[in-house]
C-alpha positions in Angstrom: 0.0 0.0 0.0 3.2 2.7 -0.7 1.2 4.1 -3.8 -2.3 5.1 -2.0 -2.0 6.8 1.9 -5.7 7.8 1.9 -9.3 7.0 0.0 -11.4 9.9 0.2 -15.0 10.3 -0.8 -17.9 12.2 0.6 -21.7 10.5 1.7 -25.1 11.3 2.3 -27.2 9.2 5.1 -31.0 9.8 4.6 -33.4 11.5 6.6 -35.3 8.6 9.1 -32.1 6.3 8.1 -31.4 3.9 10.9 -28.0 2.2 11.9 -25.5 4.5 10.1 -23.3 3.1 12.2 -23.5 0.0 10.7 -22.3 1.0 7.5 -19.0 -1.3 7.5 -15.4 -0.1 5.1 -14.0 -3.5 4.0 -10.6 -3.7 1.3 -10.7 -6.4 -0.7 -7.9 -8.0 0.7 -10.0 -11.1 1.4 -10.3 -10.2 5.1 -6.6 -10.0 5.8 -7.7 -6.1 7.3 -9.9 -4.1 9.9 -13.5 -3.6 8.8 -14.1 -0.7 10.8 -17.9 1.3 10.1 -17.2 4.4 8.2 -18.4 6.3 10.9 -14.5 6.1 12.7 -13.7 8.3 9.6 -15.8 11.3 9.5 -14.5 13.9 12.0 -16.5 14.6 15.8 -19.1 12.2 14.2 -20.1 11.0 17.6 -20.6 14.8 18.9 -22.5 15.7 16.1 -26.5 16.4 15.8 -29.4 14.0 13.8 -29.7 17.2 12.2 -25.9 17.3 11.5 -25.3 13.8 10.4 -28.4 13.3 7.8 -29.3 15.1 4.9 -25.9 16.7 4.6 -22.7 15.6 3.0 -20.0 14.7 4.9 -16.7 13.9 4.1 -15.0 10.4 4.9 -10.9 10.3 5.0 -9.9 6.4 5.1 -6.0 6.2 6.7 -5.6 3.1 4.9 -2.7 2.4 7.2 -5.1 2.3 9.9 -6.6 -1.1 8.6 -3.1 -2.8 9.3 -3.6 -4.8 6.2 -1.3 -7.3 5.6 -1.5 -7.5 2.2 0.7 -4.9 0.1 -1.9 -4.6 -2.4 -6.3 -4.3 -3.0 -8.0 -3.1 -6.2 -11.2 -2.0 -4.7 -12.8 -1.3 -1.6 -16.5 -2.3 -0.3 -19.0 -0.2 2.0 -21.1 -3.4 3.3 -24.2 -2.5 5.0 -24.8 -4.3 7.9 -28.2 -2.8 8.6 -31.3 -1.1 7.2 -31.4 -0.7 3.3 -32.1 2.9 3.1 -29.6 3.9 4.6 -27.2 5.8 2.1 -27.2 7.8 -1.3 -24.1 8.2 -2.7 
């Protein structure tokens, strides 16, 4: 992982969604990472509003050296969710 630091992108939970927090990042690295939810990566998520956390945009900065992946290399990365099905627009 010495050519990407960082995956970046920015997401949009619904009004009324439930269980954002269950919204998991996964490499595919066929499991050899952390799965952490992508909540750990937006900034004061857990002292933020409802009103601040859905309907808005917020951006997501993945540390990929956070995962300790033991692979050197992924080509793509999965957001599994692990919880209602309305959850996201992206």
């Amino acid at each position: 992982m010495n050519e990407v630091r960082t995956i970046e992108f920015d997401i949009n939970f619904a009004a009324g969604a439930t269980g954002p927090e269950n919204l998991i990042f996964i490499l595919d690295d066929v499991g050899q990472s952390a799965e952490p939810t992508v909540d750990t990566f937006i900034p004061n998520w857990n002292g933020m509003t409802d009103e601040e956390r859905y309907q808005h945009w917020l951006h997501v900065s993945v540390d990929l050296q956070s995962l300790h992946s033991v692979s050197a290399r992924f080509n793509r990365f999965l957001l599994f969710n692990n919880g209602d099905s309305s959850l996201i627009s992206m």
